[in-house]
C-alpha positions as CSV (number, residue, x, y, z in Angstrom):
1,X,-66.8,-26.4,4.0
2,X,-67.3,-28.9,6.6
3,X,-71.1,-30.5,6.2
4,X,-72.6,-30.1,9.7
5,X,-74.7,-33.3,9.4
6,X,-72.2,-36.0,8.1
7,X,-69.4,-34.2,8.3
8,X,-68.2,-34.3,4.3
9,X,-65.5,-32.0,3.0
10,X,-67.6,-31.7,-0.6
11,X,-70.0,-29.5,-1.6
12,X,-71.2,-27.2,-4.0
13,X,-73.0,-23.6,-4.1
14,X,-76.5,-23.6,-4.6
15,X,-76.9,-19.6,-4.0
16,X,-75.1,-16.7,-3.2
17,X,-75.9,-13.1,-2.0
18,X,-75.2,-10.1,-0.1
19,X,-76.1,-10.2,3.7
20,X,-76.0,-7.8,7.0
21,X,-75.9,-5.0,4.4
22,X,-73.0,-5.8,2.5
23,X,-70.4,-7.0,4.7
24,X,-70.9,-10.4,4.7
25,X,-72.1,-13.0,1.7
26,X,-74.7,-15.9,2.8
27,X,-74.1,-18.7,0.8
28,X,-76.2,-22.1,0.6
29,X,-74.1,-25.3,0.0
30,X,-75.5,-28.8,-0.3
31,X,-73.4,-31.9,0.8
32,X,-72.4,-33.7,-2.1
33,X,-72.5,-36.9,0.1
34,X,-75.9,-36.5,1.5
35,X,-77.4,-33.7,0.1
36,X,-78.4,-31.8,2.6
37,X,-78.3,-28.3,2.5
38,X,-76.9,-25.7,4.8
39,X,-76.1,-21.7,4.9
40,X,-72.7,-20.4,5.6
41,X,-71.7,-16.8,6.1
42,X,-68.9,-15.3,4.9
43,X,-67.3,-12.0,6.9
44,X,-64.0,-10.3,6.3
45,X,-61.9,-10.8,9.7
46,X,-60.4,-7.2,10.5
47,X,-56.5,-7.4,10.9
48,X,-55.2,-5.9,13.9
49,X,-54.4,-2.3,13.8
50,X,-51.0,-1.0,16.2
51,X,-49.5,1.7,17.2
52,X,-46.0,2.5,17.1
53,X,-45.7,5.1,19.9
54,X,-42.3,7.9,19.9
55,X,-39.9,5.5,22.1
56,X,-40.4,2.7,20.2
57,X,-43.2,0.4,22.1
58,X,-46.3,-1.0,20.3
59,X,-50.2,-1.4,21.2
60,X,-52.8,-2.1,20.4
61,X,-55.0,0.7,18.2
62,X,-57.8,1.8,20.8
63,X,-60.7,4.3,19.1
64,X,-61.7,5.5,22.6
65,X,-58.2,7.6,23.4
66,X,-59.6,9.4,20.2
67,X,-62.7,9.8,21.6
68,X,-61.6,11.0,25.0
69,X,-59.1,13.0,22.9
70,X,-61.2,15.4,21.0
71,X,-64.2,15.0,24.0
72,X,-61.6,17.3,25.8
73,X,-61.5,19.6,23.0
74,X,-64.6,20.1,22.0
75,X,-65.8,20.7,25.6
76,X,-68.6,23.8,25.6
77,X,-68.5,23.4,21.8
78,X,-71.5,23.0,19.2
79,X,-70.0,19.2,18.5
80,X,-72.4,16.0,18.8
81,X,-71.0,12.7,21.1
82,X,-72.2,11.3,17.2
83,X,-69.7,14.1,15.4
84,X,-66.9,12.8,17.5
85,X,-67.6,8.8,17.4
86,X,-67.6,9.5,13.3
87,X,-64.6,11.3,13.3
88,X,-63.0,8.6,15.2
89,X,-64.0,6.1,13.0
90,X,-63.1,8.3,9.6
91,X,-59.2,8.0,11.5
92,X,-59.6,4.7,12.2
93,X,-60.9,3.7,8.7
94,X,-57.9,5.7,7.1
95,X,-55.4,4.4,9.4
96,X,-56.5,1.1,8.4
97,X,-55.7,1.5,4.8
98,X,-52.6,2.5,5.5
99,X,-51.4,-1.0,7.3
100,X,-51.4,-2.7,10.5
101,X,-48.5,-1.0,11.7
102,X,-48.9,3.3,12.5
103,X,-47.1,5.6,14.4
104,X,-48.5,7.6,17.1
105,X,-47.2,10.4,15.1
106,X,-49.6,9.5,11.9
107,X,-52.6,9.5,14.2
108,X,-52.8,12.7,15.7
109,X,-51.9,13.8,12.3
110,X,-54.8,12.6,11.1
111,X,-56.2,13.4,14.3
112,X,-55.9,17.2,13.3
113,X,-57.4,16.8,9.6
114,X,-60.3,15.4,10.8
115,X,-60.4,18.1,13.6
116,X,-60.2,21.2,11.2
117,X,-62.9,20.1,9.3
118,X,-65.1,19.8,12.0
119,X,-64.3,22.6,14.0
120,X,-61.5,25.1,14.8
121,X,-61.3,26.0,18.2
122,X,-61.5,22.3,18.7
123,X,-58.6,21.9,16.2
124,X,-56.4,24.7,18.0
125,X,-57.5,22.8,21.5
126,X,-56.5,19.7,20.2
127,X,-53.2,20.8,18.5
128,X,-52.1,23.2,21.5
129,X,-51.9,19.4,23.8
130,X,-50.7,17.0,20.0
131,X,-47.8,19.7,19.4
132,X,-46.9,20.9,23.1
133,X,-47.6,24.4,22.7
134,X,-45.2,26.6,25.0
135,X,-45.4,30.1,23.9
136,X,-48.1,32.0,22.9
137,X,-46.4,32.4,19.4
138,X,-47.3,28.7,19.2
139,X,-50.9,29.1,19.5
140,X,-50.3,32.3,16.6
141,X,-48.5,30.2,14.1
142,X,-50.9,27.2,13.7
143,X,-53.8,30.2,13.8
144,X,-52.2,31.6,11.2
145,X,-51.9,28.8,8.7
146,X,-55.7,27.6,10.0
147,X,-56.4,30.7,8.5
148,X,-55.0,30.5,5.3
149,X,-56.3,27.0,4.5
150,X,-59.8,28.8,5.2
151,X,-58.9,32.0,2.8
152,X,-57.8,29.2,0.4
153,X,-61.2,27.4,0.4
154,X,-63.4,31.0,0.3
155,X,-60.8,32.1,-2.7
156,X,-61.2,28.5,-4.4
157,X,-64.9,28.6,-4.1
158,X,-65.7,32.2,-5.1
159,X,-63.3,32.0,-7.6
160,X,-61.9,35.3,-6.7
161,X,-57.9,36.7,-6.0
162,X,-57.1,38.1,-2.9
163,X,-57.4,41.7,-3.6
């Protein structure tokens, strides 16, 4: 680290610790030519997170087509601007660890989990538009297996067989 006084290349550590709670480390240094001391932060730079979309183009990730996304679905239902924002940045999060490179394909799948937990008209909304409903069987097929991930869950926590 540069010295900002005489501009000297050497330094050493005097104390480290956590700072803008937890994602960045402040660290004091003093020049080892004229020992001076200074701080220096130390923040993780985000790589850039794209988007393969279906024919083959890339862009940028952008968190607010999620937003606007499930805002549509969720429109005249008990779900909070907050809910949504959250959800968008639980995708975003998870898409992250994944890579820089995604297809469009792995976020609205992830979309959709995120979706079902919150809530399921909102999911059916959001997957009728993601998987280009046509027929009404469309709309009775992903009902269907909706609600036998939900039978699953009551089963798994009651601990009862379906009778």
């Amino acid at each position: 680290m540069r010295c900002p006084w005489c501009g000297h290349l050497d330094d050493k550590v005097i104390d480290s610790s956590t700072a803008e709670g937890g994602v960045a480390v402040r660290r004091r240094r003093e020049c080892l030519r004229c020992s001076r001391r200074f701080t220096t932060f130390e923040r993780v730079v985000e790589v850039g997170l794209s988007v393969v979309k279906r024919d083959g183009t890339r862009e940028p990730f952008e968190g607010a087509k999620i937003v606007s996304g499930v805002a549509k679905a969720i429109k005249n239902r008990p779900v909070t601007t907050q809910q949504v924002e959250q959800l968008a940045a639980r995708v975003e999060d998870k898409l992250r660890r994944r890579g820089p490179l995604v297809t469009s394909s792995e976020v609205g799948i992830e979309v959709l989990a995120q979706l079902r937990r919150l809530d399921d008209v909102a999911y059916i909304r959001f997957a009728s538009v993601y998987k280009d409903f046509q027929e009404l069987t469309d709309f009775e097929r992903e009902l269907g297996i909706l609600l036998q991930k939900r039978e699953g869950k009551v089963l798994r926590r009651t601990g009862k067989a379906a009778g």
